[in-house]
KEMIVO-500000 format. One record per residue: residue in one letter; x, y, z of N, C-alpha, C in turn. Coordinates in steps of 0.2 Angstrom, whole numbers, plus 2048, in hexadecimal, padded with zeros to 3 digits. Layout:
N
AXYZXYZXYZ ...
END
This chain:
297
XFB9DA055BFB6D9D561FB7D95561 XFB8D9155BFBAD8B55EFBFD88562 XFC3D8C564FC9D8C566FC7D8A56F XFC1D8F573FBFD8E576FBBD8957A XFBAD87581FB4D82583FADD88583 XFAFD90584FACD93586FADD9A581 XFA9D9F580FAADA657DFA7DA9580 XFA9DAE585FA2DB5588FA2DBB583 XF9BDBA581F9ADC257DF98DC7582 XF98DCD583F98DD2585F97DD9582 XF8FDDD582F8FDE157DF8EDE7583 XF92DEC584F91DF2588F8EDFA586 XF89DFD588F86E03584F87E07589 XF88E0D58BF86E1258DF83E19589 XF7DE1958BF7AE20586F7CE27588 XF7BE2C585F7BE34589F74E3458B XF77E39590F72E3B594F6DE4058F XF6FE4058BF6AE42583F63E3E584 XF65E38584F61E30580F61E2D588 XF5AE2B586F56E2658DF54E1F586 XF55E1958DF54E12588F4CE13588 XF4AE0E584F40E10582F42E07586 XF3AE0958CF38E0058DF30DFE58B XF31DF958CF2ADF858BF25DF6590 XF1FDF558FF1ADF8595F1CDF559B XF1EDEE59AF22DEB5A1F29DEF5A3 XF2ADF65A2F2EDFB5A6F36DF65A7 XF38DEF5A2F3CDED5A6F41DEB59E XF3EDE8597F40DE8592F3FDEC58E XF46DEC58AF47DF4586F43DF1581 XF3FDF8580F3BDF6578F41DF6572 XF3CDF256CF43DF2565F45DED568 XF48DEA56EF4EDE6570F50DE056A XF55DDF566F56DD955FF5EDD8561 XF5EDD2562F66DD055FF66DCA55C XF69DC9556F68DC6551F72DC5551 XF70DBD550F78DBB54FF78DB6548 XF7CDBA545F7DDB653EF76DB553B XF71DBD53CF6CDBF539F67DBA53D XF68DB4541F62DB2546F60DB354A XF5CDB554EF58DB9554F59DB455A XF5FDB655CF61DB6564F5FDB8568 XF5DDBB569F5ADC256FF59DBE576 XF55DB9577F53DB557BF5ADB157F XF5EDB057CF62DAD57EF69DB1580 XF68DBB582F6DDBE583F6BDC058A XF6EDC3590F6CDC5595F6DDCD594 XF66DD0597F67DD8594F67DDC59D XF6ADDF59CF6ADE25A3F6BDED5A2 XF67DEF5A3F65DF55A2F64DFA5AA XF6BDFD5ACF6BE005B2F6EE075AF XF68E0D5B1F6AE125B0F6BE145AA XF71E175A6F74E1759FF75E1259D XF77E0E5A0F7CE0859DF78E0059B XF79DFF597F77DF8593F7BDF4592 XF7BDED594F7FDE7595F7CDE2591 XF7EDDE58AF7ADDA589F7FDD4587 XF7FDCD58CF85DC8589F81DC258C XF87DBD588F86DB7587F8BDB258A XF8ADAE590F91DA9590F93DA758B XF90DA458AF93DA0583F90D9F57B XF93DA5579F92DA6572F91DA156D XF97D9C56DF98D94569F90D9356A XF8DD9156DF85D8C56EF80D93569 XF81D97568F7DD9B563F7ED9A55B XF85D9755BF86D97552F89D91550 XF86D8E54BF87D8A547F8FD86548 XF92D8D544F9AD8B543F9FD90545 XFA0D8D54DFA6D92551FABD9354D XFAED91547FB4D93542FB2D9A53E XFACD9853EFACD9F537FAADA553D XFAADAA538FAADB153BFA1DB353D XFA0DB3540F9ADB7546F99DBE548 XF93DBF544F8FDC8544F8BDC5549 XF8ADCC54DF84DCD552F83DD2552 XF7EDD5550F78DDA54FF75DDB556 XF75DE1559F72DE255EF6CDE955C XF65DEA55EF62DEF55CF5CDF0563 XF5DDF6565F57DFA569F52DFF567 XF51E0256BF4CE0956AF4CE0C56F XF4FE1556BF52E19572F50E1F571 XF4DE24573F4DE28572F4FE2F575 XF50E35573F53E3B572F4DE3F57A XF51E4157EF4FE44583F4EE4B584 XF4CE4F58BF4EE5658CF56E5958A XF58E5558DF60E5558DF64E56586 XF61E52581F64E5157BF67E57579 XF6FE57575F73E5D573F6EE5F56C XF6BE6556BF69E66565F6DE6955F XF6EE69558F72E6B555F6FE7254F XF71E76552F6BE7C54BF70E7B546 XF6AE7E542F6DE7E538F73E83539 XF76E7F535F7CE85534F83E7F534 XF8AE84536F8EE80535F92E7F53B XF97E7C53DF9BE79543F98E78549 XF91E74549F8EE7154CF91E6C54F XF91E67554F90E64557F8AE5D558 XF8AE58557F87E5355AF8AE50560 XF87E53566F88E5256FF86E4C574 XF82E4956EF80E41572F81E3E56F XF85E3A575F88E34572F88E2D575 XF89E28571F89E22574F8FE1E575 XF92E1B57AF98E1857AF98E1057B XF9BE0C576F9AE05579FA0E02576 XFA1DFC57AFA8DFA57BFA4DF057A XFAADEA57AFA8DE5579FADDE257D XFA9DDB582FAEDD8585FAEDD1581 XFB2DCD583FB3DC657FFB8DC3581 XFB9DBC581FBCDB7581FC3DB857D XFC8DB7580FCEDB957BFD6DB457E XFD4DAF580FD9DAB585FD6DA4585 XFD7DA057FFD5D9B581FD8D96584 XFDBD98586FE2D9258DFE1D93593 XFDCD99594FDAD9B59CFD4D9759F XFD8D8F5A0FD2D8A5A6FCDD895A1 XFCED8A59AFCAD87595FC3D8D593 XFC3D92599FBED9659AFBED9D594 XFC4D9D595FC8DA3592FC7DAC599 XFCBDAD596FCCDB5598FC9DB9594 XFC7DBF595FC3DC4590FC6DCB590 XFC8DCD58AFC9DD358AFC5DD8587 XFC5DDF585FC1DE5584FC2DE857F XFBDDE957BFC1DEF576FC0DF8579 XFC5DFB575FC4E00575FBDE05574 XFBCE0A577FB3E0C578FB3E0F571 XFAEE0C56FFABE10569FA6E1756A XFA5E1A565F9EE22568F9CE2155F XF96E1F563F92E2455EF8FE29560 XF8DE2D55AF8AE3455BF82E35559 XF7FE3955BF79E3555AF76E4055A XF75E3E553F70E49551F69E49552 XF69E4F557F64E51555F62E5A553 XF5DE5B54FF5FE6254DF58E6754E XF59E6D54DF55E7354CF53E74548 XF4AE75547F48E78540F45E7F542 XF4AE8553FF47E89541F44E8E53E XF3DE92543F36E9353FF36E9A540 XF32E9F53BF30EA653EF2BEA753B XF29EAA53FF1FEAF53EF20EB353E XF1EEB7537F1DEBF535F17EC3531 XF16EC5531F10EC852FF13ECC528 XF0EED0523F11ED151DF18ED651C XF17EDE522F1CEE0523F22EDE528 XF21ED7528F2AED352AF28ED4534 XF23ED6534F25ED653EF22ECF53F XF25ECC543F25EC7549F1CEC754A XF18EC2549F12EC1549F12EBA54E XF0FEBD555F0DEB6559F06EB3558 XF05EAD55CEFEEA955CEFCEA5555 XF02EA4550EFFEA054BF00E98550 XEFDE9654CEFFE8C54EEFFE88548 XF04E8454AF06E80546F05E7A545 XF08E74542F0AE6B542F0EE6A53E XF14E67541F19E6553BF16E5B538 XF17E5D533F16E57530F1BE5152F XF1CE4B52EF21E4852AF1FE42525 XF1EE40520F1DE3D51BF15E3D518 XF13E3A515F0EE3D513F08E38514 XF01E3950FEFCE36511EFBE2E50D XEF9E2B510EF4E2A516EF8E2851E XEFFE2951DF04E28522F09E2A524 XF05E33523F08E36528F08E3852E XF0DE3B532F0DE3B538F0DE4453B XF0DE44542F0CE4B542F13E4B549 XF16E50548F1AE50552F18E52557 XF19E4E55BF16E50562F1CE54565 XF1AE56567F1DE6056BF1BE60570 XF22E5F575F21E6357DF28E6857F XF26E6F580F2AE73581F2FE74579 XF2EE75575F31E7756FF34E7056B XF34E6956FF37E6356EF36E6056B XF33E5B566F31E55563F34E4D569 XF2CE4C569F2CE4656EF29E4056B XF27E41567F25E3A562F23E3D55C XF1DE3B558F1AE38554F15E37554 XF0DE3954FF08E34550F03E3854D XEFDE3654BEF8E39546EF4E3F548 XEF5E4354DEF2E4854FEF8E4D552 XEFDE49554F04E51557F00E5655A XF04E5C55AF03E60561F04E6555C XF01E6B55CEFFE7255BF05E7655E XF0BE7955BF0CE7D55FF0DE8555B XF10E8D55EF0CE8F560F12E9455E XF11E9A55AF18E9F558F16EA3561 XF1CEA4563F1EEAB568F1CEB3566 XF1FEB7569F20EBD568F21EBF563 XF28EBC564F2FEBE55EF2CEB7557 XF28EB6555F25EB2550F29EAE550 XF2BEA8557F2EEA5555F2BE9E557 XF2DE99554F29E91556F2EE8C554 XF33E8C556F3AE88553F37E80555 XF39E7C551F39E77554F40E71557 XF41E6D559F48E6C55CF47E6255B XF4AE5F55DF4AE5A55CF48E55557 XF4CE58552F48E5554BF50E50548 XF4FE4C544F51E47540F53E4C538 XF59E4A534F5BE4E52EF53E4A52A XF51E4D525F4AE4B523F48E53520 XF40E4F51CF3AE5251BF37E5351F XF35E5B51EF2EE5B522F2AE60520 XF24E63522F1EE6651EF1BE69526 XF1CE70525F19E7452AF13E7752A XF0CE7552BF08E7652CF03E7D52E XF02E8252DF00E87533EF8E83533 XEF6E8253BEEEE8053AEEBE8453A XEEDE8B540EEBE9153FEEDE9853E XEE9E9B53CEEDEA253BEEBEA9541 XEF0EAC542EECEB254AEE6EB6545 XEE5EB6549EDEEBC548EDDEC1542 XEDAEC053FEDBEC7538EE0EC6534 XEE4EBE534EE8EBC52FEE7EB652A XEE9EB5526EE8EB1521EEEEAB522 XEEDEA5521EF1E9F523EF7E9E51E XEFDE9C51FF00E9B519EFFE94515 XF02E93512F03E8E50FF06E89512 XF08E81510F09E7E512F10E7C510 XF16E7C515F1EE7E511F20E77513 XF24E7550DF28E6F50FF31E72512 XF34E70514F39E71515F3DE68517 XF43E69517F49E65517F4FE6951A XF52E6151FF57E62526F5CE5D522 XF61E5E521F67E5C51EF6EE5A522 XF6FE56525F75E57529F7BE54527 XF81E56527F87E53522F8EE5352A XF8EE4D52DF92E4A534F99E4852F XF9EE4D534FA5E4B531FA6E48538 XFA9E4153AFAAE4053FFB2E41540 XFB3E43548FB9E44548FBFE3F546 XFC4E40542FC9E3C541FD2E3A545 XFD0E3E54CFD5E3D550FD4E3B557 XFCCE3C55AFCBE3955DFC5E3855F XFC3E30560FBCE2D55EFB4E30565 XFB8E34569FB4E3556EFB2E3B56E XFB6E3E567FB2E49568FACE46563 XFAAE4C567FA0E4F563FA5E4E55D XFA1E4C558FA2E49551F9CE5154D XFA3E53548F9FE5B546F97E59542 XF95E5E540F8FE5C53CF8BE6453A XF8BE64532F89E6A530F81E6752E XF7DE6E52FF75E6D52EF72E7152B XF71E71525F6CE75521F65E7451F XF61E7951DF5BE7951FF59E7C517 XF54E77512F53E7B50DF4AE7C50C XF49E7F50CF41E8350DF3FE83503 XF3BE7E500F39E814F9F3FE814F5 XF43E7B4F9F4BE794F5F4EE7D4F4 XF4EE834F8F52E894F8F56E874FF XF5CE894FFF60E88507F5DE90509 XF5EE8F512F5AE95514F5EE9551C XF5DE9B51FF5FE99526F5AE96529 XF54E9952AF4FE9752EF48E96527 XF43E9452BF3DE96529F38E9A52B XF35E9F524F31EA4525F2CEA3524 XF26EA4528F1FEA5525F1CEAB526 XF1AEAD521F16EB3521F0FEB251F XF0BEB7524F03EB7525F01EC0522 XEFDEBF51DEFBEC551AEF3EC6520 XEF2ECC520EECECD521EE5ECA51F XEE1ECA523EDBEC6521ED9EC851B XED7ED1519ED5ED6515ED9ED250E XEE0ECF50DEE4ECF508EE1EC8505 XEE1EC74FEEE0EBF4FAEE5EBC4FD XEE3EB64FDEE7EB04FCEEBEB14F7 XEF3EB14FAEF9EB04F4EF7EAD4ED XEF6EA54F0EF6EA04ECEEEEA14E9 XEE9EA64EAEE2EA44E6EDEEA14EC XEDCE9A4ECED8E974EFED2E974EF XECEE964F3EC4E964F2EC2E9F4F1 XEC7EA44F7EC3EAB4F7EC5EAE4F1 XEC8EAC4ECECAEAE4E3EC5EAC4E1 XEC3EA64DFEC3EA24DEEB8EA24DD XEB6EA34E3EB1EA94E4EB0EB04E1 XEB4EB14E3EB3EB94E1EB2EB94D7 XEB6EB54D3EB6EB54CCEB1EB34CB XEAFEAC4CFEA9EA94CEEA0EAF4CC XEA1EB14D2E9CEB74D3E9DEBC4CE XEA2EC04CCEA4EC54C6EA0EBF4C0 XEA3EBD4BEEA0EB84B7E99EB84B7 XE94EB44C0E8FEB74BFE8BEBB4BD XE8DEBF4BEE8BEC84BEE89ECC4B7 XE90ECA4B4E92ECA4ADE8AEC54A8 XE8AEBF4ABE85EBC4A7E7FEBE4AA XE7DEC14B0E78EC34B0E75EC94AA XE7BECF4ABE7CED44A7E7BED349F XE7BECC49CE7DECC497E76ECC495 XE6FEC649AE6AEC349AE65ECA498 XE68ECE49CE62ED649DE64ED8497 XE6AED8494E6CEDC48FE65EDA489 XE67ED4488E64ECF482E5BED1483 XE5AED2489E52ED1489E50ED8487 XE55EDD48AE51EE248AE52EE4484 XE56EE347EE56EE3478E53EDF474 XE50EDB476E48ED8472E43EDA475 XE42EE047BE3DEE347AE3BEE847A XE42EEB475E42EF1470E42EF0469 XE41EEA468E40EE7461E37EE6461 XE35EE3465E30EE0463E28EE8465 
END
């Protein structure tokens, strides 16, 4: 850049129709919005212009931002965007797909003998790929059929900060200390969609009617992205596995025993019932002794 009286920078984004930019309560700045040049916080001094898909963030002249136009110059750009109705979802398994995508490309100053201004040229578009996946869930009852009306919460991380997901129409829409409830079908099913590769912890909060609740199951979403190596703009592949109790699994199964059944694991109604037998026994023991001292005496 010293070469220049002038260097235009030029950062170009467009999202998929997957991903909507996140703004903040003045509906006009992207939330997150951070650029940082040579690790400084610039942001102030970039012009950001946000129509439709496409994000535009540049700067006349880059020289007046850095110290020393000789040496070589990072810029970090960072938003907050998140994952829509639209977004391509990816089930477990293999030859998936990650279907949204971002494409951005750099303008810049590249001539400096043009009227001292310079001329700009472009690079080629880059894409990134951006997953999102399926965790998928089933309700059964002890003999294997499809059990509707349990309700759920998916968890992720743990206390005193964990969080719960918020669920609309099978989706993950945020985050936050209380989540949404949702709710097995017919066919025992309550898949969740929009999830991040990660931990998480499935909660049943309720069990249907004359059923016993399960347990509370961790599982892990795993995803391993071969990006394409011939051309930068296909879906970039991405296999996704799902391991339930560190076992890999296709989906996950909960099963609910009847009310009439113990609890698998034990719990308080075991737990009672020995308590009260033990009683019994020492009451049994109490009459024994007495009544036998007053056959003695």
């Amino acid at each position: 850049m010293d070469k220049y009286n002038t260097y235009k920078f030029q950062f170009n984004d467009t999202i998929s129709t997957g991903v909507d930019f996140v703004f903040n309560s003045d509906l006009k700045t992207l939330k997150g919005l951070s650029i940082k040049v040579n690790n400084v916080d610039k942001t102030n001094d970039f012009s950001t212009v946000v129509e439709g898909k496409n994000l535009t963030i540049s700067v006349d002249n880059l020289k007046y931002l850095v110290t020393n136009a000789a040496e070589e110059t990072t810029i970090v750009v960072t938003y907050t965007a998140k994952l829509n109705a639209d977004a391509v979802v990816t089930n477990v398994g293999a030859d998936g797909t990650l279907g949204n995508n971002n494409k951005v490309n750099l303008v810049y100053s590249n001539n400096p003998n043009a009227d001292g201004e310079g001329e700009t040229g472009k690079t080629p578009d880059e894409t990134v790929f951006v997953g999102t996946y399926k965790l998928p869930n089933n309700k059964v009852d002890q003999d294997k059929k499809p059990l509707a009306g349990a309700k759920f919460k998916l968890q992720r991380g743990t206390e005193p900060n964990a969080e719960f997901a918020v669920i609309e129409n099978g989706k993950v829409t945020g985050w936050n200390r209380t989540g949404t409830e949702f709710t097995s079908n017919e066919d025992g099913d309550f898949s969740v969609s929009g999830l991040d590769a990660g931990t998480y912890v499935l909660i049943e909060t309720e069990a249907p009617a004359g059923y016993n609740k399960a347990e509370p199951t961790t599982v892990v979403l795993t995803a391993d992205h071969t990006p394409s190596t011939t051309n930068k703009t296909d879906n970039s592949k991405v296999n996704v596995t799902l391991k339930v109790k560190d076992e890999t699994a296709s989906n996950q199964t909960f099963v609910n025993n009847k009310g009439g059944s113990l609890p698998e694991t034990g719990g308080m109604g075991t737990t009672l019932i020995y308590g009260a037998g033990a009683l019994m026994a020492a009451g049994a023991a109490v009459v024994y002794v007495t009544n036998k001292r007053t056959r003695k005496d």
